[in-house]
N, C-alpha and C positions, 0 to 999 in steps of 0.2 A: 399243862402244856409247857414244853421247855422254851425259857425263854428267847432261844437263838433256834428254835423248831424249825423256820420257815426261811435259814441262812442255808445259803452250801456247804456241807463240811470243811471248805479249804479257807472259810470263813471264818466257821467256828475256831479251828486253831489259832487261830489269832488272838484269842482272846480266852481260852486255856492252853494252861501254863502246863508244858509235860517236865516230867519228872527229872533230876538232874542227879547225875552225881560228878564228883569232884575229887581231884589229888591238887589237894592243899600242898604244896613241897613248898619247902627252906626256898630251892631258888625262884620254881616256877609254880602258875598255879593253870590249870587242865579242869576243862569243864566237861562236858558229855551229856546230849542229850538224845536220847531214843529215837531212832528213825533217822535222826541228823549227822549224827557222831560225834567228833571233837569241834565243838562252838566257842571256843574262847581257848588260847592259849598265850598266860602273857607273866612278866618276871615280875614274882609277889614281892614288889613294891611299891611302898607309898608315900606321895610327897606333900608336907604340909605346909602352910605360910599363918607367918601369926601376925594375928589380926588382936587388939587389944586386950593384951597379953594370952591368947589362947592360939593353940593352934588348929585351922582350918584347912583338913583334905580338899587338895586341888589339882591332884597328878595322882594315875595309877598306873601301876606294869609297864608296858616299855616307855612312853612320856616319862614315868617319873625314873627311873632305871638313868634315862641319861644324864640326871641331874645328881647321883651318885659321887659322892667326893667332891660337888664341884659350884656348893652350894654357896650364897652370902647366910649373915646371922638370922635373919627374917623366915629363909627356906631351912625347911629339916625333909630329907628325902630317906628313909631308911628302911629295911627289910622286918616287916612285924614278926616272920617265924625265927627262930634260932635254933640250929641243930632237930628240925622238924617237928618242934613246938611252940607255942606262942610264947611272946619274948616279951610283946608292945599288943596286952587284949584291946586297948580301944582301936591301935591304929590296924590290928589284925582284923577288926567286926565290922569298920568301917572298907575293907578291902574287900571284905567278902561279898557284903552288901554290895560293894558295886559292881562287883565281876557277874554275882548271880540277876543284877539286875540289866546288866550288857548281853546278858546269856539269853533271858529270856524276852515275848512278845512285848514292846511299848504298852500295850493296854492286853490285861489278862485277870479273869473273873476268880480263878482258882487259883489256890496254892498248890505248888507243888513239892513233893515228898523228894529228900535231898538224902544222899548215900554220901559220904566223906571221911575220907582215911584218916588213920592215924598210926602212928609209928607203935610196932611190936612192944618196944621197951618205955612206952608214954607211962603215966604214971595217972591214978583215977581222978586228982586233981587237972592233971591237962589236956586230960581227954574230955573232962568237963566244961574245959574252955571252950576247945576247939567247938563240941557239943553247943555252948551256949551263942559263942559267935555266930555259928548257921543259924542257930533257931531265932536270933536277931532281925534276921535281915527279910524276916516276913511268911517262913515256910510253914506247910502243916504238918510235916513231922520229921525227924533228923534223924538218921541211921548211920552208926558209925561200920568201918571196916578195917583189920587191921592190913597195912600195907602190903608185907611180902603174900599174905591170902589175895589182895586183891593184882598184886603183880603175875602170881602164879595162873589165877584166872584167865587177867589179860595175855599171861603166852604161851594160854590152851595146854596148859598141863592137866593130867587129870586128877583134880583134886576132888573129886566127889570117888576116886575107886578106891577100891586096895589097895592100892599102890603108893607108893612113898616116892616123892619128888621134892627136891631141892631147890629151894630160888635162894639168887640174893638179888637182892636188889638193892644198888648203890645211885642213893639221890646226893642232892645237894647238903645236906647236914648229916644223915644219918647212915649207914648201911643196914637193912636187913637182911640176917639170915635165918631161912626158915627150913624145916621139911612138912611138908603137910600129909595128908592122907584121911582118906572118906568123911572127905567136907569139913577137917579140921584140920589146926595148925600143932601138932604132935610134936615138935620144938620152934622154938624162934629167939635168938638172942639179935639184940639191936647196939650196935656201938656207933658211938659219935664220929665217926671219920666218912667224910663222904668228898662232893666238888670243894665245899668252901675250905675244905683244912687242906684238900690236896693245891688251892690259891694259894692259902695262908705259905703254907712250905717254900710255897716258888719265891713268892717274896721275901721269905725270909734267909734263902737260898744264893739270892742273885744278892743282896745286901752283904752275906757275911764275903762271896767271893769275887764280887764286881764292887764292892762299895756304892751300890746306886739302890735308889728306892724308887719302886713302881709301885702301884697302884692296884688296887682286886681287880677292875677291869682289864688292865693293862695281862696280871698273872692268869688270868681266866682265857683270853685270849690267846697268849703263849700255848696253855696247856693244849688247847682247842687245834691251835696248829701242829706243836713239834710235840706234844709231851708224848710219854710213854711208860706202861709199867715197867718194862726191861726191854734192851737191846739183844738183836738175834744177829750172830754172827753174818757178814755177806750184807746187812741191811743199809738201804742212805743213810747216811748223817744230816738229817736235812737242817736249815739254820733260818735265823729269823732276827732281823734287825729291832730293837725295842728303845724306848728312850723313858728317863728317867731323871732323877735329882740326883747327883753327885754328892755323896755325902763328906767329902772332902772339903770342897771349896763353896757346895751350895748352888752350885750353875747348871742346867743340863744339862744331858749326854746323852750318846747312846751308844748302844755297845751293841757285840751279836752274839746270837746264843746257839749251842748245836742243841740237836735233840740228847744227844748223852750228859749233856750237863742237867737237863731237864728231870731228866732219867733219874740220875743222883737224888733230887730236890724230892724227888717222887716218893723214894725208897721206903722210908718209914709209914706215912698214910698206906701205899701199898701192903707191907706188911703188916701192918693192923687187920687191913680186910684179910688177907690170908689165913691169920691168926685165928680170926674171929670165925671163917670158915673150918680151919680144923678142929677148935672145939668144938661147933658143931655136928659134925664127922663122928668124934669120940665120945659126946652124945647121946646119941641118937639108937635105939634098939635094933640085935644084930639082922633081924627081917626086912628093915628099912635100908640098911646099911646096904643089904645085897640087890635094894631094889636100885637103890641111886648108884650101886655099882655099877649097872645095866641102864640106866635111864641118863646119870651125869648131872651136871651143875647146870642149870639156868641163871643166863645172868640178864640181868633187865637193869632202867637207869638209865642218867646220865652217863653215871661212872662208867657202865659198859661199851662206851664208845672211847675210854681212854685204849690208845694202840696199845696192842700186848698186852692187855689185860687176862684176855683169856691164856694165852701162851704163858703166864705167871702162875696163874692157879693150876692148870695142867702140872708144870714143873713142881709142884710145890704137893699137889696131888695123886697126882697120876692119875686122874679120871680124865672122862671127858668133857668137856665146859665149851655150852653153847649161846650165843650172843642170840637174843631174840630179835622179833622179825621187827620190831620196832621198838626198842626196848625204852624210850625216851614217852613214850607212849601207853605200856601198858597195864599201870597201876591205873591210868585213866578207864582204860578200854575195858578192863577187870569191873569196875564201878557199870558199870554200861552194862556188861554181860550178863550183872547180877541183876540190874533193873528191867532186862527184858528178859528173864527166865527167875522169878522171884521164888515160883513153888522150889525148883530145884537146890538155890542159892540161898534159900532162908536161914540157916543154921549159923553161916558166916557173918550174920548182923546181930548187933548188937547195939543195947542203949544205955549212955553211964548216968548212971543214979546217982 
C-alpha cells in the first residue's frame, strides 16, 4: 500500500518533487518545472559574509545582484559562472542548491531527475562541473543538454526532421551558433561574446571618450535602454543621462549619451557574433545551406533583444533572421519540452563521464 494511498492527489504533490530542468546562464539562471513552467527566475548571483575567516552564503539572485560593486571587506557578492561556465565551483554548487531548493515543494519524498544546459564549446572538464554541482544539491539523476539544441527546442524549430535550422543564441557570456537537424546538432561553434563583453565595451567606451567610469550595472542598464547593434537611417537618436566618476579630478558627473555613441561601443562585440555566424554559414553542407536559405536565422537570448540586432545580421547576410517569440526564455522552455516528451527528445541528452 502506498504510503500517501488514502491522500488526494493535489496532496500527494506536495510532497513529490517533479522533475526540473534548468538554463544555468552567466547572467541568469531559469528553472522549469512540468505542468508549472518557469518557477524561478533570478540573476546567478551569490553573496557571501565571512564569518571566522570563511565565507558563508547569505544572499542569492536579485538580493544578492544588488549588492554587486557596492560591497565592505566582510561581503563578497559575485557571479560563480564566467562566460557560461563555472568560474567559483563552490559558490556555483551552493547557488544551485538553493535555487533548485526554492524551485521545489518545502517538504518532498522523492528526488527529482534535473535536465541542465551547458554551452556547445564547454570543455569535458566543465561540463563535469556543471554535472557534479546539480548532482550536489540532492537530485536522482542529472542530464546534461547542450544550449543552442535546447534553444532550438524552446523556439519550436524542428529539430527532430530533415531539416536544417539555424539558432544562435546569444546569452550573457557566450553566443551559440548552431545548425541542427534529425535530433542532432550537425554544427555548433560557441564564442565567448555575449551581454557581459557587450557591458565590458560600453564601459570601456564611455571611459576613453567621456573620461568617466561607470559601473557593469550602470553599462548593462545603458545597453538595455538606448543600445543598438547599428543605426537605420530616419531612426530617433534617443539619449540617456548617466552619472559616473570623473577620472580627471575624481568627483562625480554625469554626462548624456545618444544611442549612436552606444552604437560605436557596440561595434566590435557585434561583429564577433556576425563573424562567428558566417563561418558557421561556410560550414555547414550544401543541403543544409539551402535549407536555412529557405527557413533563416533564429535568434533567441538576451542578446536578441539588443535593437537592430536582427537588421545587422540580415545586412551582413542577406537572409532572413527571426527574433523568437520569447527569446529570453527559450533555452528554458527547450529543457521543459524535453522533460514532457522524453521518448521523442532522448537522443539530445546526455551524461559526462
Amino acid at each position: 500500500m502506498s504510503l500517501l494511498g488514502g491522500f488526494p492527489s493535489l496532496y500527494k504533490k506536495k510532497f513529490f518533487a517533479s522533475d526540473l530542468g534548468i538554463d544555468l546562464g552567466t547572467a541568469n539562471t531559469l528553472i522549469y518545472m512540468p505542468g508549472q513552467g518557469i518557477v524561478l527566475n533570478q540573476p546567478s548571483v551569490i553573496a557571501s559574509r565571512c564569518e571566522r575567516g570563511k565565507y558563508i552564503p547569505y544572499a542569492f539572485g536579485s538580493e544578492a545582484k544588488l549588492m554587486l560593486g557596492k560591497t565592505p571587506d566582510v561581503i563578497r557578492a559575485v557571479r560563480p559562472l564566467k562566460d557560461g561556465v563555472i568560474a567559483d565551483f563552490k559558490g556555483a554548487e551552493e547557488m544551485i542548491k538553493h535555487f533548485i531548493r526554492s524551485a521545489l515543494p518545502k517538504i518532498y519524498l522523492s528526488k527529482p531527475n534535473i535536465i541542465i544546459c551547458v554551452p556547445s564549446g564547454s570543455t569535458p572538464v566543465e561540463r563535469r562541473a556543471i554535472q557534479d554541482a546539480a548532482e550536489s544539491s540532492g537530485t536522482r539523476n542529472v542530464y546534461l543538454i547542450e544550449e543552442p539544441m535546447a534553444a532550438a527546442i524552446g523556439a519550436s524549430l524542428p529539430v527532430v526532421e530533415p531539416t536544417g535550422s539555424m539558432i544562435v543564441d546569444i546569452g550573457g557570456g557566450t553566443t551559440e551558433v548552431a545548425v541542427t537537424s534529425l535530433g542532432g546538432v550537425v554544427y555548433a561553434r560557441s564564442v565567448r561574446v555575449g551581454g557581459d563583453l557587450m557591458d565590458e565595451s560600453i564601459v570601456t567606451h564611455i571611459r576613453k571618450t567621456h573620461n568617466l567610469l561607470i559601473g557593469e550595472s550602470t553599462a548593462e542598464k545603458i545597453k538595455k535602454k538606448i543600445g543598438a547593434a547599428c543605426i537605420i537611417d530616419g531612426e530617433e537618436n534617443e539619449d540617456i543621462i548617466i552619472k559616473g566618476r570623473d577620472l580627471m579630478d575624481g568627483i562625480p558627473k554625469e554626462v548624456v549619451l545618444t544611442r549612436e555613441i552606444i552604437s560605436e561601443s557596440l561595434e566590435l562585440p557585434v561583429a564577433q557574433i556576425i563573424a562567428a555566424v558566417k563561418v558557421a554559414l561556410e560550414s555547414i553542407p550544401p543541403e543544409l545551406s539551402s535549407d536555412i536559405a529557405d527557413t533563416g536565422i533564429t535568434l533567441t537570448g538576451g542578446g536578441a533583444l539588443l535593437k537592430n540586432i536582427d537588421i545587422a545580421l540580415i545586412k551582413s547576410t542577406k537572409l532572413d533572421v527571426h527574433i523568437a517569440q520569447d527569446p529570453l526564455s527559450c533555452v528554458v522552455l527547450g529543457t521543459g519540452k524535453v522533460l514532457e516528451d522524453m521518448k521523442k527528445f532522448k537522443n539530445v541528452l546526455f551524461v559526462q563521464e
